[in-house]
N, C-alpha and C positions, 0 to 999 in steps of 0.2 A: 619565192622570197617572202619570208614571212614578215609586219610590221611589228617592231617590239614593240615600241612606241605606243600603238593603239590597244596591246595587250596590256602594258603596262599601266595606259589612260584607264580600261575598262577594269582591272582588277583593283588600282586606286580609288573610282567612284564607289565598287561594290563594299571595297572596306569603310567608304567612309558613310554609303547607306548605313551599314552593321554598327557603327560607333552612333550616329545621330540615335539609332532606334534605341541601345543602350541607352544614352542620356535621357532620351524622352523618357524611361521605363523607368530609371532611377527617379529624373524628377518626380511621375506619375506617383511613385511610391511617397517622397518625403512628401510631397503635398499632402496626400489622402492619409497620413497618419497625422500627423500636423489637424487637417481638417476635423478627423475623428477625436483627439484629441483635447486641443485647444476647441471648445464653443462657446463663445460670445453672448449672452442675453440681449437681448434687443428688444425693449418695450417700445411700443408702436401706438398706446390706447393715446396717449396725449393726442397724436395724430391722428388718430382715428374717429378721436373726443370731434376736432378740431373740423374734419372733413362730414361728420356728420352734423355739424354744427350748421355748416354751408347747405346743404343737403334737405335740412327742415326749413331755413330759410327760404332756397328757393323752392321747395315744396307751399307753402300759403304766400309767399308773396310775388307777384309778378310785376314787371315795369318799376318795382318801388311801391307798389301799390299792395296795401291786405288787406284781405278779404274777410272781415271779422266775423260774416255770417258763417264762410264756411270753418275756419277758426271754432268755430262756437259748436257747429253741427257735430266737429270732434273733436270738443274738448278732452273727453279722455279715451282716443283711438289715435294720439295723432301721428304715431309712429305706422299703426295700421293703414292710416288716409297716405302717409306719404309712401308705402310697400314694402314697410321692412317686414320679415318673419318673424312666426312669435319664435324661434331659438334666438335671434336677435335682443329682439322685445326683451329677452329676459335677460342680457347682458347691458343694456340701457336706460338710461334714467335721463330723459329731457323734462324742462321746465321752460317756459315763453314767461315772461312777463313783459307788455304793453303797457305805457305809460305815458297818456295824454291828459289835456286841460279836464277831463272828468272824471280821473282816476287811475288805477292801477288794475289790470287782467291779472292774472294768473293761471295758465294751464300745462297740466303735467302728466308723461304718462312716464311708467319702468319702477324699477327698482330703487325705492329712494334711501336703503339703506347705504348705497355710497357715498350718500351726500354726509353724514355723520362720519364716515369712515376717512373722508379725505380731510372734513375738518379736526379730527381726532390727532390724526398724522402731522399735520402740517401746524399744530398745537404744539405736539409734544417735541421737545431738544434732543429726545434718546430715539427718533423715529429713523434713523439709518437702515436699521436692520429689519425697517419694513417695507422699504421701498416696492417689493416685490407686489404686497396689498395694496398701495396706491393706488387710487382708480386714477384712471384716464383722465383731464378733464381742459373744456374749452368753456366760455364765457363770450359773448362776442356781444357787442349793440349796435344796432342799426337805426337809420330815421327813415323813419316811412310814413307816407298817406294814407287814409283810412280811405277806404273803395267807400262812394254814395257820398262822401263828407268833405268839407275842404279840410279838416282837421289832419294836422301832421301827428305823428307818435313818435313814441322809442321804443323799438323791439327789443330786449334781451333776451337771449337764449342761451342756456347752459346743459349744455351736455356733460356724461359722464359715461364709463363707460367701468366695467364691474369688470372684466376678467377679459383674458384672451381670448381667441378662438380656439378650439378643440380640433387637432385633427384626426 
């Protein structure tokens, strides 16, 4: 005696393996033309402006506290003090400025030709169609204590950031 029923069970499942794999295969296809297709631009320097901004900060200052001597020792390495590469280095332009009861620091390493570039852009009413040259950029101030000194400060730090990454 034979069971139709579980012939019938098993040849039902196998057709409907054979149909799921079709649809996956179809999907697989409209996706990955779709993907090919349609691509997106997605500028990231803002954010990256933004995360290196964080980055130099906590590289010279610890507990709220900075370090002016060593600050000072790299004044113009300070992207080298905190380990970035020079292929970095060279899409980078940071500037610190410190500002307490005896004045104002200023230290800078990178590329300061995006500093004129982002102010160029953000100038002009017809810059739409430059978005793409836009540098990156973050700004951020912080209060902190001068290390040896009761003297508090204001850090600001401005990062930019020149082009994407290459890959």
């Amino acid at each position: 005696m034979k069971n139709k029923k579980a012939e019938t069970a098993v040849s039902e499942g196998m057709q409907m393996m054979y149909r799921i794999f079709l649809v996956l295969m179809v999907a697989f296809i409209i996706l990955g033309i779709s993907g090919t297709i349609y691509r997106n631009y997605i500028d990231v320097r803002t954010v990256e402006a933004g995360i290196l901004n964080k980055k130099i900060f906590e590289c010279f200052v610890q507990d709220n506290v900075i370090d002016m001597i060593n600050l000072k020792n790299n004044e113009n390495t300070i992207l080298d003090f905190c380990g970035y590469s020079e292929i970095e280095i060279e899409r980078f332009f940071v500037q610190i400025r410190i500002t307490n009861n005896t004045g104002t620091e200023t230290y800078q390493q990178g590329d300061s030709g995006s500093v004129w570039i982002l102010d160029t852009i953000q100038a002009s009413q017809k810059a739409n169609n430059f978005e793409y040259y836009e540098p990156g950029y973050s700004s951020t101030t912080y209060n902190v204590t001068i290390k040896n000194s009761a003297n508090s400060a204001e850090i600001n730090i401005q990062t930019y950031i020149n082009e994407e990454t290459k890959r």
